[in-house]
C-alpha positions in Angstrom: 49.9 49.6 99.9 51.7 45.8 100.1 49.6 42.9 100.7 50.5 41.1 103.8 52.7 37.9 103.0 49.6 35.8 104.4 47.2 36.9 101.7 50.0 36.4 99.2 50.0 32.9 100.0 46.2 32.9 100.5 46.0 34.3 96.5 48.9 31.8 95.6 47.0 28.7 96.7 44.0 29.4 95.9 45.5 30.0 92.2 47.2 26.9 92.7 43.9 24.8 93.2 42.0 26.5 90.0 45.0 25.4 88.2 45.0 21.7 89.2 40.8 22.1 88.7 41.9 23.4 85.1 44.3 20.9 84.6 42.0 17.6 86.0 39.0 19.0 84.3 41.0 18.9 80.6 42.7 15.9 81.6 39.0 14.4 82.6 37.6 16.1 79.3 40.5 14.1 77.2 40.0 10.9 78.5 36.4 10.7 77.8 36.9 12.0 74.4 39.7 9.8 74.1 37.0 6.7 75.3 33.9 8.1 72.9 36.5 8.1 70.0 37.7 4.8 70.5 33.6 3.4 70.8 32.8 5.3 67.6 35.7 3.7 65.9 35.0 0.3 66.9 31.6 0.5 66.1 32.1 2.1 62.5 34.5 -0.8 61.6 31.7 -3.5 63.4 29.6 -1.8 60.7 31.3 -1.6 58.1 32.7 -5.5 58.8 29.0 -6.4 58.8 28.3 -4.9 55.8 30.9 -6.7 54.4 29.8 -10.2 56.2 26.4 -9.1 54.3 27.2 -8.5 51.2 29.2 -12.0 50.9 25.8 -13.3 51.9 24.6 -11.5 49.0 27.1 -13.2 46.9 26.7 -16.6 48.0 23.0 -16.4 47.3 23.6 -15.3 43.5 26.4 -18.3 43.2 24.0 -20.5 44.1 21.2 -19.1 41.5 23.5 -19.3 38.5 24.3 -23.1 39.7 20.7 -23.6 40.2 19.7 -22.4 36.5 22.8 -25.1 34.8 21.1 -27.4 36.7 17.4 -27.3 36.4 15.2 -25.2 33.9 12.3 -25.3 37.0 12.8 -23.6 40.2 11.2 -25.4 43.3 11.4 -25.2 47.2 13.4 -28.5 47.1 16.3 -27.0 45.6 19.5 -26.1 47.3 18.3 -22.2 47.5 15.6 -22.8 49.2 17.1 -23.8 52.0 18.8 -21.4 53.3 22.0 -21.0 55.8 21.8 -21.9 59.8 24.0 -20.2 61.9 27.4 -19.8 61.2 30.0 -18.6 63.4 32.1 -15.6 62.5 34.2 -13.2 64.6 32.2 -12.0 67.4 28.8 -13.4 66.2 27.5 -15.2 63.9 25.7 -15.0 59.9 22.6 -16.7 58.4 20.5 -16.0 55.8 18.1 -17.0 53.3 16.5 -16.7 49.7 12.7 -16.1 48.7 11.0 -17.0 45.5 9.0 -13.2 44.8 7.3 -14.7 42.0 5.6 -17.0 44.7 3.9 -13.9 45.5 0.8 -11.8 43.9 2.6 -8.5 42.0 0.9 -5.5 42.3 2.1 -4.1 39.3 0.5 -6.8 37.3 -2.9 -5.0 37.7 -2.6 -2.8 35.0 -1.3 -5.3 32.6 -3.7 -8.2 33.0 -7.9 -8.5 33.7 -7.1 -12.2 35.1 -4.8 -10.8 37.3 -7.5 -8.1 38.6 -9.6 -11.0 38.8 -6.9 -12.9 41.2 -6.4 -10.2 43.1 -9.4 -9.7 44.0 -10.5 -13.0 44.8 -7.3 -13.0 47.1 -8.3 -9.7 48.9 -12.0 -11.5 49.7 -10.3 -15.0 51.0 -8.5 -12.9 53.4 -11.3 -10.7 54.3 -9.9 -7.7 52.8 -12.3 -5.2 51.3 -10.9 -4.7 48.0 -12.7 -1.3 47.5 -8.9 -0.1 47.4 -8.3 -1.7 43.6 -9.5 1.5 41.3 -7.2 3.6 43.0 -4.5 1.4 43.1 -4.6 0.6 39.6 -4.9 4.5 39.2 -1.6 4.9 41.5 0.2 2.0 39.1 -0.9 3.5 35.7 0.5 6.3 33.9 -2.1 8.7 33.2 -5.1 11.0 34.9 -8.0 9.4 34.3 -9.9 8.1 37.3 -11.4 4.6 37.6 -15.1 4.2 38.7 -16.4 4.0 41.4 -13.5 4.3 43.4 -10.1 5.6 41.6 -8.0 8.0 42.9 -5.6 10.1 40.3 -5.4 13.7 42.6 -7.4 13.7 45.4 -4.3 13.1 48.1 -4.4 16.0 50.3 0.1 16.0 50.6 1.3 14.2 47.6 0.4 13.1 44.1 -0.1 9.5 42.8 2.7 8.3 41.3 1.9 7.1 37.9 4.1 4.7 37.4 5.2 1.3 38.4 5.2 0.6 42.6 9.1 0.0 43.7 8.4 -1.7 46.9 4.5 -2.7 48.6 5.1 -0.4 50.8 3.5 2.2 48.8 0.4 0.3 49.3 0.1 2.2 52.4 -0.2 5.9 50.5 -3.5 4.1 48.3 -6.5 5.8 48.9 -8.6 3.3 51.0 -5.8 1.0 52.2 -5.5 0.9 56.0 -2.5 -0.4 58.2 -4.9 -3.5 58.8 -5.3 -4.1 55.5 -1.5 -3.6 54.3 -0.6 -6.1 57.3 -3.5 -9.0 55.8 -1.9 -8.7 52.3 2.0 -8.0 53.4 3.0 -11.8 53.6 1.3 -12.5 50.0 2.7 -9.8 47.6 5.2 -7.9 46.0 6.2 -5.3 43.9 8.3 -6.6 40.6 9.0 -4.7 37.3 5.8 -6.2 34.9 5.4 -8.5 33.7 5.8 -11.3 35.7 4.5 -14.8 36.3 3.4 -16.5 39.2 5.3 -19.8 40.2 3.5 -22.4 40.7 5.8 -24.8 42.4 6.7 -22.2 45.4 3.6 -20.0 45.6 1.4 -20.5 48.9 -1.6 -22.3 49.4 -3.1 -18.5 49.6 -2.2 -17.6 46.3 -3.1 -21.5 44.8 -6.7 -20.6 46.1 -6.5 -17.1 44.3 -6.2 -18.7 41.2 -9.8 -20.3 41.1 -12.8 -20.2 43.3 -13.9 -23.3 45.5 -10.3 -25.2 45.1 -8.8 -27.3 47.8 -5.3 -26.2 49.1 -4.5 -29.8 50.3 -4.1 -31.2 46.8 -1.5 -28.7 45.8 0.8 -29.6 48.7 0.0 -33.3 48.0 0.7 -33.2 44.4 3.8 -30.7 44.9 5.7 -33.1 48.0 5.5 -36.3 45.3 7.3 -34.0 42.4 8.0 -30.6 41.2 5.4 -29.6 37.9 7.8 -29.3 34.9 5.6 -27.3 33.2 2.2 -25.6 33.5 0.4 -28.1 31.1 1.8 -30.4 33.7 0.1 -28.5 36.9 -3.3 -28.0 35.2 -3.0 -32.1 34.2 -2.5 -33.0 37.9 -4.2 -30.6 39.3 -7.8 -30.9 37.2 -8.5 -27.7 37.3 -10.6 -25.3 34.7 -8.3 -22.4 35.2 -6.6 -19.6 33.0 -2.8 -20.1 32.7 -2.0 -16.8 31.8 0.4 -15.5 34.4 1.5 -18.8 35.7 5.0 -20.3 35.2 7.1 -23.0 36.6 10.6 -20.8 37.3 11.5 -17.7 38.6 13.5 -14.5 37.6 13.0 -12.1 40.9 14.5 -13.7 43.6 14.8 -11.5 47.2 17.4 -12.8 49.7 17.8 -11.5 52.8 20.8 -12.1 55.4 21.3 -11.2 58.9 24.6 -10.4 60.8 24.7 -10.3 64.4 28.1 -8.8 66.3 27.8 -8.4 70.3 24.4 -6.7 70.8 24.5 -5.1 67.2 22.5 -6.7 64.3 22.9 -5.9 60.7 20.3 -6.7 57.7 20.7 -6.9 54.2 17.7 -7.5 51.6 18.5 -7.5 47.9 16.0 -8.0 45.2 18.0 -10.2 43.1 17.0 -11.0 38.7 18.2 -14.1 37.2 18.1 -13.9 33.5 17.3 -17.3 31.3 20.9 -17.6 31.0 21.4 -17.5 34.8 23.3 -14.2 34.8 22.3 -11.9 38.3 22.3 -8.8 38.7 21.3 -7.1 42.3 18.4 -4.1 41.3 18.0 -2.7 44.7 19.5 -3.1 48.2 18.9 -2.4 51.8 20.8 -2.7 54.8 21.2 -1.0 58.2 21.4 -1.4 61.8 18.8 -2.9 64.1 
């Protein structure tokens, strides 16, 4: 039997219209992977633009710590790193960035290497009301072998991971210590770091919170007084003008960890770049770790 020629037609439209469904639903397909492409390009080289935006900030900041060491054997928060760069415009945004004394800071790793550090630190922990049951098994997190500090060390009692034994890389680690809480990590965040031992504190760029670890019962006030008429050019010079009765071991008057951070905004995208950054005595630099990623 023949199909009638109206059913032919019937058959041959209705082919007809899957075939232009077909043919729109690949040409819709291609045009939206087409688009998606084109987005994911753009944004790669937006990325890849900003890291290179960031890593110039990088560079500047370790131009201007070689100049800074020809220039002055101290390192202060009146010099020309300190202050940092506003705004500046660049192709669809804008850059700024800044550097940050780390040996303004307490070190963490310092613990294990000095008993007037120990001391510091934990008159720091009580001026911020911090309980500083946490120390022992820090110090037993820094330190390289098994045997547990009383009363409260910690060498292998982590239920999902084993103390590391070794220097901390970044504070962050703080947060895996036995005893430590968020709250606790967030009181002491602002006020220390992690730097390869050992390392001094600087006296003309540390906080008033790390002046008043250094002793108990000292005023704050006289540091920023005696700092704003002139940088101390050496620590004989700070314990002169300051009058104190203090230890000077750990204290210095320049820095070799430096950590600069730089910021690079495109559109709605924001890229950051922090770099812990060593200046040798002879002001050579050398960049030991870097991070940077999208926000």
């Amino acid at each position: 039997m023949f199909s009638s020629p109206g059913k032919q037609r019937g058959v041959a439209l209705l082919l007809a219209i899957l075939i232009v469904v077909i043919a729109t639903t690949v040409a819709v397909s291609i045009a939206h992977e087409e688009k998606f492409t084109i987005r994911k390009t753009a944004h790669i080289f937006l990325s890849d633009r900003a890291a290179l935006y960031a890593i110039g900030l990088e560079d500047w900041a370790r131009i201007y710590l070689r100049e800074d060491r020809e220039e002055s054997e101290t390192d202060s928060l009146d010099e020309y790193w300190a202050g940092g760069i506003p705004g500046l415009p660049i192709e669809g945004g804008y850059l700024t960035g800044y550097i940050e004394d780390d040996q303004a800071k307490f070190n963490l790793n310092s613990l294990i290497t000095s008993e007037i550090a120990v001391t510091r630190f934990k008159r720091l922990c009580d001026n911020l009301g911090v309980d500083d049951r946490f120390i022992p098994a820090l110090m037993d997190w820094i330190d390289p072998d098994f045997d547990i500090r009383y009363p409260d060390g910690a060498e292998d009692n982590y239920d999902t991971y084993r103390v590391a034994n070794r220097d901390m890389v970044d504070i962050s680690e703080l947060l895996l210590v036995q005893h430590v809480t968020t709250e606790i990590f967030e009181l002491l965040q602002p006020h220390i770091t992690a730097l390869p031992p050992p390392t001094s504190i600087n006296v003309n760029t540390m906080s008033t919170v790390i002046y008043e670890s250094l002793a108990d019962d000292i005023d704050a006030s006289k540091l920023i007084e005696e700092r704003g008429d002139d940088v101390f050019e050496s620590i004989e010079d700070f314990v002169e003008r300051m009058q104190l009765p203090i230890e000077t071991e750990g204290l210095s008057v320049d820095t070799q960890y430096f950590r600069t951070h730089g910021q690079v905004v495109q559109g709605d995208q924001i890229y950051n770049l922090t770099s812990l950054v060593y200046r040798s005595s002879s002001g050579k630099t050398m960049v030991l770790n870097r991070t940077l990623g999208q926000f």
